[in-house]
C-alpha positions in Angstrom: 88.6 91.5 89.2 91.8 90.4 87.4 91.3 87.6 85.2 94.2 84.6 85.0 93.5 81.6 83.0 96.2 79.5 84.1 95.6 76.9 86.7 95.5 78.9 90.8 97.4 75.5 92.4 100.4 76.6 90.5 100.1 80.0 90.9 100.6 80.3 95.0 100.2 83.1 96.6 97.3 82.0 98.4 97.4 83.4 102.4 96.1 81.8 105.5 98.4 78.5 104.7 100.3 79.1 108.0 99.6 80.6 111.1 101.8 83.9 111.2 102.2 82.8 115.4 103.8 79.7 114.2 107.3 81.3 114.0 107.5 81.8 117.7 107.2 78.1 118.8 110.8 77.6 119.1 110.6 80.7 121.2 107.6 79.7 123.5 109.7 76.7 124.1 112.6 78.2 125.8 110.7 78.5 129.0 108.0 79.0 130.9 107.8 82.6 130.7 108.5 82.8 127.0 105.3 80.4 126.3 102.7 82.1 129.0 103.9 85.4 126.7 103.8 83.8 123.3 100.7 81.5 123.4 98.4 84.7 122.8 100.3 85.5 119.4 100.7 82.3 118.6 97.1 80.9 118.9 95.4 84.0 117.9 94.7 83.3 114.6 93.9 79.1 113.8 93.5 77.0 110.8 91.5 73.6 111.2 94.0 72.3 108.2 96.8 72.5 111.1 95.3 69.6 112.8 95.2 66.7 110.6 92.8 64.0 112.8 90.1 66.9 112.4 89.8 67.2 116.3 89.4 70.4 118.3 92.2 72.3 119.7 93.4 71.8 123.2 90.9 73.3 125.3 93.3 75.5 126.9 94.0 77.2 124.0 90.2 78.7 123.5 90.8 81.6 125.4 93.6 82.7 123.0 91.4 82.4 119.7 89.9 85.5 117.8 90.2 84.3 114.5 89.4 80.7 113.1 89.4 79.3 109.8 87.7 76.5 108.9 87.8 74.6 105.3 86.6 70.7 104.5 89.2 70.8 101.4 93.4 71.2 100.9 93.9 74.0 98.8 97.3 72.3 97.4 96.6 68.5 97.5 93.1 67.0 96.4 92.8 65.9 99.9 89.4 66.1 102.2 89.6 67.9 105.9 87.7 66.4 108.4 86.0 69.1 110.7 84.9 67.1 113.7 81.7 67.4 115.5 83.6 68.4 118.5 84.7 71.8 116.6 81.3 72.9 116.4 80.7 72.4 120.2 83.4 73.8 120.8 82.8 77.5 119.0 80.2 78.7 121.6 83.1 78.1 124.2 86.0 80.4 122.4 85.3 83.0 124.6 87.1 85.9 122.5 86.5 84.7 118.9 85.6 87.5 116.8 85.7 86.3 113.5 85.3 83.1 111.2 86.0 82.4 107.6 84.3 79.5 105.9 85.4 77.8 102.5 83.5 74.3 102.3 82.8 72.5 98.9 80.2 70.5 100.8 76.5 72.4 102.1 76.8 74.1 105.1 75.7 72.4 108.0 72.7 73.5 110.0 75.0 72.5 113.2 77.8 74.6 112.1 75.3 77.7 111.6 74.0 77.1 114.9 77.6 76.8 116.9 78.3 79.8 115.1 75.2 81.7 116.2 76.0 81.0 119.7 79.5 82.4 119.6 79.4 85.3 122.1 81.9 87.9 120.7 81.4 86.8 116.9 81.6 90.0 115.3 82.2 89.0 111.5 81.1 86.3 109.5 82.4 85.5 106.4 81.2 82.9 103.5 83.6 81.8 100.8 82.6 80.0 97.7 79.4 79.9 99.6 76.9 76.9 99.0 73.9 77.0 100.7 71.6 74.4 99.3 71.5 72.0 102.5 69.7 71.9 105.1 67.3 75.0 106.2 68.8 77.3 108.9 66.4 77.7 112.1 64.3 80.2 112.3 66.0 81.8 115.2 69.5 81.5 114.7 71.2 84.4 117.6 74.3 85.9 115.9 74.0 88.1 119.3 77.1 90.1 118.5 77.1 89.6 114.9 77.8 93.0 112.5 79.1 92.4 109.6 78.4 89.4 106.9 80.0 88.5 103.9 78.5 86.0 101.2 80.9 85.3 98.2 80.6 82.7 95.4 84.1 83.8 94.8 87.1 81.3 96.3 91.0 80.5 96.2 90.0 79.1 92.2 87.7 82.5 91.5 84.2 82.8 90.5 83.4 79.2 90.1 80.7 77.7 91.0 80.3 73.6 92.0 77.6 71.7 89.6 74.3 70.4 90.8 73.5 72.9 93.1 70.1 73.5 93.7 69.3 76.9 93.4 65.7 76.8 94.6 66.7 76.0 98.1 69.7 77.9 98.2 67.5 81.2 97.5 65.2 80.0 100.5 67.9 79.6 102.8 69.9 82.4 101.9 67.1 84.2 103.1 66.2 82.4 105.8 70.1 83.2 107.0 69.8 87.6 106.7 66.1 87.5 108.2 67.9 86.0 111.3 70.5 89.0 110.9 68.9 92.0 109.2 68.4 94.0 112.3 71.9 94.2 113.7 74.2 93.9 110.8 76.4 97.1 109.8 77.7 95.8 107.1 76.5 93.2 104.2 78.7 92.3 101.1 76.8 89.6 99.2 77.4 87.8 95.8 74.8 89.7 93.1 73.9 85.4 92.0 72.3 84.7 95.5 70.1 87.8 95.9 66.3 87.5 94.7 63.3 89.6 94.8 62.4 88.4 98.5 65.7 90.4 99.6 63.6 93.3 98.7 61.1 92.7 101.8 64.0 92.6 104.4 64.3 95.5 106.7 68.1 96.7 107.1 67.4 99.7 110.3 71.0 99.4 111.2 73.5 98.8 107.9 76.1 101.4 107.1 78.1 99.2 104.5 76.2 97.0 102.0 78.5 96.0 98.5 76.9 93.4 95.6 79.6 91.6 94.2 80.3 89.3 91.3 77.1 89.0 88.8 73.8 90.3 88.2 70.6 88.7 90.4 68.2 86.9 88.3 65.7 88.6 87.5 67.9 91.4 87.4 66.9 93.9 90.5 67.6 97.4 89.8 70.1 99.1 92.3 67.3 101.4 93.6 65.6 98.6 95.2 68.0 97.2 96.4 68.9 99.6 99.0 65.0 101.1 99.4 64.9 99.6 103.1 68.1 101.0 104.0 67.5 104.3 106.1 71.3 104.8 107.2 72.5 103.6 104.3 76.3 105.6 104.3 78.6 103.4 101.4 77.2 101.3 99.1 79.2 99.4 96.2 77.8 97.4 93.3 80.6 95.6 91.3 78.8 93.5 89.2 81.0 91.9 86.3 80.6 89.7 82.9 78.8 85.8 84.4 80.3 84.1 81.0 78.5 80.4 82.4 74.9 82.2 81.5 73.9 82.9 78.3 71.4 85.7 78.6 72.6 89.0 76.6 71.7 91.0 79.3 74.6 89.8 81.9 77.6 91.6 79.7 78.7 95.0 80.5 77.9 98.0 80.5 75.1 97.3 82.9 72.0 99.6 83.4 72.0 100.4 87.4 69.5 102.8 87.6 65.8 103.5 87.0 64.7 106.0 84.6 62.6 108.3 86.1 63.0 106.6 89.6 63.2 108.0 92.9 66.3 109.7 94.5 68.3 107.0 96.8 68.1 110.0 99.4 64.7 109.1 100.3 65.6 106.5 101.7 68.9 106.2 102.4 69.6 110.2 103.4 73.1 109.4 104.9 74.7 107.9 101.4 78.2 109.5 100.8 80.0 107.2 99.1 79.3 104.7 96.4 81.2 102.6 94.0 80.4 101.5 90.6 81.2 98.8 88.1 80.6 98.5 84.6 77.6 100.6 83.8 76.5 102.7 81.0 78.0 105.9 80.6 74.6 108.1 80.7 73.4 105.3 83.3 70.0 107.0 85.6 71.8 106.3 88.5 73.4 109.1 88.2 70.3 111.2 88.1 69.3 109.1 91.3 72.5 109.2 93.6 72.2 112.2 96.5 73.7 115.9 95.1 75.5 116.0 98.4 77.5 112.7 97.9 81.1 113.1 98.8 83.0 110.0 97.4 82.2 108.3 93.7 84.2 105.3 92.2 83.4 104.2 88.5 85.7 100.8 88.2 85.5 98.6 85.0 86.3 94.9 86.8 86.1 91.0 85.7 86.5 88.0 87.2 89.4 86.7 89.0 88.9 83.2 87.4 87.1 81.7 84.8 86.3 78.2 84.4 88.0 76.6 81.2 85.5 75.6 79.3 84.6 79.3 79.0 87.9 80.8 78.4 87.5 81.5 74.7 84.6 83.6 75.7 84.9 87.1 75.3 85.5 88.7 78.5 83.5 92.1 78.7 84.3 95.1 80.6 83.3 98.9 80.6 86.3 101.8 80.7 85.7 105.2 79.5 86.6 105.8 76.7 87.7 109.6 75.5 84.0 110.0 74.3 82.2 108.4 77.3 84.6 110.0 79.6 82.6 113.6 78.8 79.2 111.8 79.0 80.1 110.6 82.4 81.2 113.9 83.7 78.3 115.8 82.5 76.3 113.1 84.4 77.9 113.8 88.0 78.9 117.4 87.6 76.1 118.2 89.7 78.1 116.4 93.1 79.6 119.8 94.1 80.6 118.1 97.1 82.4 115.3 95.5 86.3 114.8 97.9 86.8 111.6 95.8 86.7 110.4 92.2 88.0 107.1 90.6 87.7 106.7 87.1 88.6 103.8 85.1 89.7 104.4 81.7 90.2 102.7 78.3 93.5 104.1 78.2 96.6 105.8 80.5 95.4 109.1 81.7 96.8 112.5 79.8 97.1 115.9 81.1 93.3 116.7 79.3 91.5 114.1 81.0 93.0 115.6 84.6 92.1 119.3 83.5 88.3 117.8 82.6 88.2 116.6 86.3 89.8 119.6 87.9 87.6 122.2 86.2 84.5 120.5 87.7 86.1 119.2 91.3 88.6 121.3 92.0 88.2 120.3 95.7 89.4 116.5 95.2 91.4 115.2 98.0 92.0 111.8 96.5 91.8 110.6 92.5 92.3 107.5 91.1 92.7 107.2 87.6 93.2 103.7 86.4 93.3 101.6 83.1 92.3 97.7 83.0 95.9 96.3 83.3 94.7 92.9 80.9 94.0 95.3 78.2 97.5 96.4 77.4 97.9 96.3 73.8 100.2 98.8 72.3 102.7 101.2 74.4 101.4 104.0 75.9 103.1 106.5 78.1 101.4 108.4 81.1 105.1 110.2 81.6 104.7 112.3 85.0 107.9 114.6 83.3 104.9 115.7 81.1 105.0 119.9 82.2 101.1 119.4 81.1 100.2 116.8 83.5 101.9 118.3 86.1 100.2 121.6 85.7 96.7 119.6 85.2 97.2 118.6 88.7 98.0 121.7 90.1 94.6 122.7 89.4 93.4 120.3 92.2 94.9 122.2 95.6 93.8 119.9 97.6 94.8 116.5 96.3 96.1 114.5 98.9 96.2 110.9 97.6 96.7 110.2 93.9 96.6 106.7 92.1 97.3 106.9 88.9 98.3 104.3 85.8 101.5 104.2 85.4 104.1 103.1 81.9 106.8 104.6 80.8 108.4 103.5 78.0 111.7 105.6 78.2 114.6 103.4 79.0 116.2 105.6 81.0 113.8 105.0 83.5 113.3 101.4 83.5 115.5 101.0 86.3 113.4 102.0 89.2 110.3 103.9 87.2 108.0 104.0 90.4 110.5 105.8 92.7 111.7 108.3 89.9 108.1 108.7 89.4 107.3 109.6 93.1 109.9 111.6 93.8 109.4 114.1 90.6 105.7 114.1 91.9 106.0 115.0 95.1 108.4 117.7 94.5 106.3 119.3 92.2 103.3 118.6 93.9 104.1 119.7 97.8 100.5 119.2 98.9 100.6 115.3 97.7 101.0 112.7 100.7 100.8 109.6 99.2 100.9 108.7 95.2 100.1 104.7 94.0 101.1 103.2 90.9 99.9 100.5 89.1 102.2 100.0 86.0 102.8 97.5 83.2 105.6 95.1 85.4 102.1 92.5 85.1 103.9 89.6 86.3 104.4 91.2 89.0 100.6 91.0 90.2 98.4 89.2 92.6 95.1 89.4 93.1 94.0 91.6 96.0 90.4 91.3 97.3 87.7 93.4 94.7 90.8 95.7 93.6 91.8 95.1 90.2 95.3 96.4 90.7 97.5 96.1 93.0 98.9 99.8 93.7 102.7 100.4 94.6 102.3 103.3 97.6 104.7 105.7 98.1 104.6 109.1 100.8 107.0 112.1 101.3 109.4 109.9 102.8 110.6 108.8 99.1 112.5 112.1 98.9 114.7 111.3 101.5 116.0 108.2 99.5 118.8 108.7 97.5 118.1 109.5 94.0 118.2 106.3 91.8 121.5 106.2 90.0 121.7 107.3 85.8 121.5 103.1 83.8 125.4 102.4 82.7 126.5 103.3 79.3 126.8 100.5 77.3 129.7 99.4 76.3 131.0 100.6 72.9 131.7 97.2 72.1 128.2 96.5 72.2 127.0 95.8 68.7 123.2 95.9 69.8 121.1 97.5 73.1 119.9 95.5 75.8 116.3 94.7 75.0 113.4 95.7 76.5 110.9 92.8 77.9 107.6 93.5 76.3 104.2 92.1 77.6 104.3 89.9 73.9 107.4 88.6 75.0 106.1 87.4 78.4 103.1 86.1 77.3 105.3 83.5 74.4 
């Protein structure tokens, strides 16, 4: 998770401030015809900041709304939203609302839980800087239709959590909420802070997708048991990163996952293909633990988005693979013969070595990602695609499909449109490539994007019908010094 310690009200870039349907108002306005046609697109998607008493929409305009997000704060103005009563009477009434998004600094209601649970079509939940120390939730909360849940800590300002919470009821309730879910969700992603050891007694017979996010539980829960009620079980991810507000030793990366000596995750969770990974040890067990026949494998090195400031001179952990690790890790998962996938975050850009490493042990890779933590940049490095070695490193995987792959180059000559160069050189050496994604060191150029810690610039075939980028201008003889190159020093002064 990229980490920015300047203040997220000045940064923008937040979405859901206005409706995307708003643009067509003037249009639904010409006439009747126009607004019958428009209202659909228009009221699809709703914010309850749009309506500034608080009230509930028109109710002729429920049969439109699949999406509805709801928020008791201004994300630009220190101003409080009112959500009305009437909203949550209203929600069992949407007839085609599919989804919901909360982000309240106040508790939960137990009403709002409750209108929610009676929304016919409500296929996905999801819980932003969750708090969930109010009131308990019913026993029998519905969530008919419900599949997938998310529980994040994480909101618009990052991983920050508001003071005097109580913790003690929040665990209760939190479980209290997935024991009235548990037997029809497909997919859970949950903040690693509000799991506890009475998750472990929760039966999951029908989840496909379950990701831990943010930090560690307390008491730690080792990722074996996490999953050990989980027969169909197909992608798991753990991302667990550096929780810089506790001071316990054992919440800094690397982080041991696994259990020496434990169990295989295959018995029982016999469907598990694909898993992702975040900060652990090198020789971690749960490499000895994951299923021989599993088919995709990530191994990120992430942080938080945000950190409060009075933490900010902390030191900010993360785990890449270095040169030496790097061999330890692939001793470790040589075994996955069947392996179509493979991310790898390393310490620094990838060279035509580390590529041959992979491709003599998965040769069969469809798609590779290597990456390098883009707040680490220190000194120039050059991943240079030109690089006859690299190029013949990745002719030894035939089948690669989709590449994403770190990307600086330090050569002027390229500075005027690197990426595009870049894709066009590989995909004409490479005719088997589909798609190739750089993340490169233009890092003011970056917004945060969900659990990725890059954004990747994708390219496909189609680049080689562009037309080639033209040769930077001689500079003038006259000139009595070169234009300068902006370094990342020089943007950070």
């Amino acid at each position: 998770m990229l980490y920015d310690t300047s203040d997220p009200e000045e940064i923008g870039g937040y979405d859901e401030e206005i409706s995307a349907g708003s643009r067509l108002f003037h249009l639904s306005g010409t006439c009747r015809y126009m607004r019958a046609e428009t209202m659909p697109w228009i009221f699809r998607e709703v914010y309850n900041w749009s309506r500034a008493d608080g009230d509930v929409w028109p109710e002729t305009l429920w049969p439109f709304i699949r999406t509805l997000h709801l928020r008791d704060h201004a994300v630009r103005h220190p101003m409080h939203l009112t959500i009305a009563n009437d909203v949550f009477e209203a929600l069992p009434l949407m007839p085609v609302l599919t989804r919901v998004t909360l982000r309240l600094d106040a508790p939960i209601p137990s009403d709002l839980l409750i209108s929610l649970s009676l929304v016919p079509k409500l296929i996905s939940l999801e819980i932003y800087q969750a708090r969930l120390d109010g009131p308990t939730p019913p026993p029998t909360l519905a969530f008919s239709a419900l599949e997938n849940l998310q529980i994040s800590i994480c909101g618009f300002k990052g991983v920050v959590r508001a003071n005097g919470i109580d913790h003690k009821r929040e665990t209760e309730n939190v479980l209290a909420l997935l024991q009235n879910v548990n037997d029809n969700l497909t997919g859970l992603q949950i903040s690693g802070d509000l799991l506890s050891i009475g998750f472990l007694a929760q039966n999951w017979s029908h989840l496909r997708k379950f990701s831990v996010t943010d930090h560690t539980p307390s008491p730690y829960i080792p990722v074996p048991q996490l999953v050990s009620r989980m027969p169909v079980l197909q992608d798991l991810s753990v991302l667990f990163s550096a929780d810089i507000t506790r001071e316990a030793d054992d919440i800094y990366p690397p982080f041991t996952l696994g259990i020496r000596g434990g169990e295989e995750l295959a018995r029982h969770s016999p469907l598990l293909t694909s898993v992702t990974l975040s900060n652990l040890e090198p020789a971690d067990p749960i490499f000895e633990q994951l299923p021989a026949s599993l088919e995709a494998l990530h191994l990120l090195a992430m942080r938080d988005l945000y950190v409060p400031r009075p933490y900010v001179s902390r030191p900010l952990r993360v785990a890449p693979f270095t040169s030496t690790s790097l061999r330890t890790v692939m001793d470790c998962i040589s075994r996955f013969d069947d392996l179509t996938q493979l991310s790898l975050t390393l310490q620094d850009f990838p060279t035509a070595e580390v590529i041959q490493a992979v491709a003599s042990v998965f040769p069969r890779l469809r798609f590779l990602q290597l990456a390098r933590p883009i707040y680490s940049f220190g000194g120039i490095y050059c991943s240079d695609v030109r690089d006859d070695n690299l190029l013949e490193a990745l002719r030894g995987l035939p089948l690669l499909t989709h590449l994403r792959i770190a990307l600086d180059f330090e050569d002027r000559e390229f500075q005027q449109d690197p990426q595009q160069y870049a894709a066009r050189w590989l995909m004409h050496a490479l005719p088997g490539l589909q798609t190739v994604e750089f993340c490169w060191d233009q890092w003011r150029d970056w917004r945060w994007a969900g659990l990725e810690p890059f954004v990747w610039q994708p390219w496909d075939r189609s680049v080689l019908l562009l037309p080639p980028t033209p040769p930077p201008r001689t500079p003038s003889p006259r000139a009595t010094t070169p234009e300068s190159v902006v370094g990342i020093d020089d943007l950070q002064n």
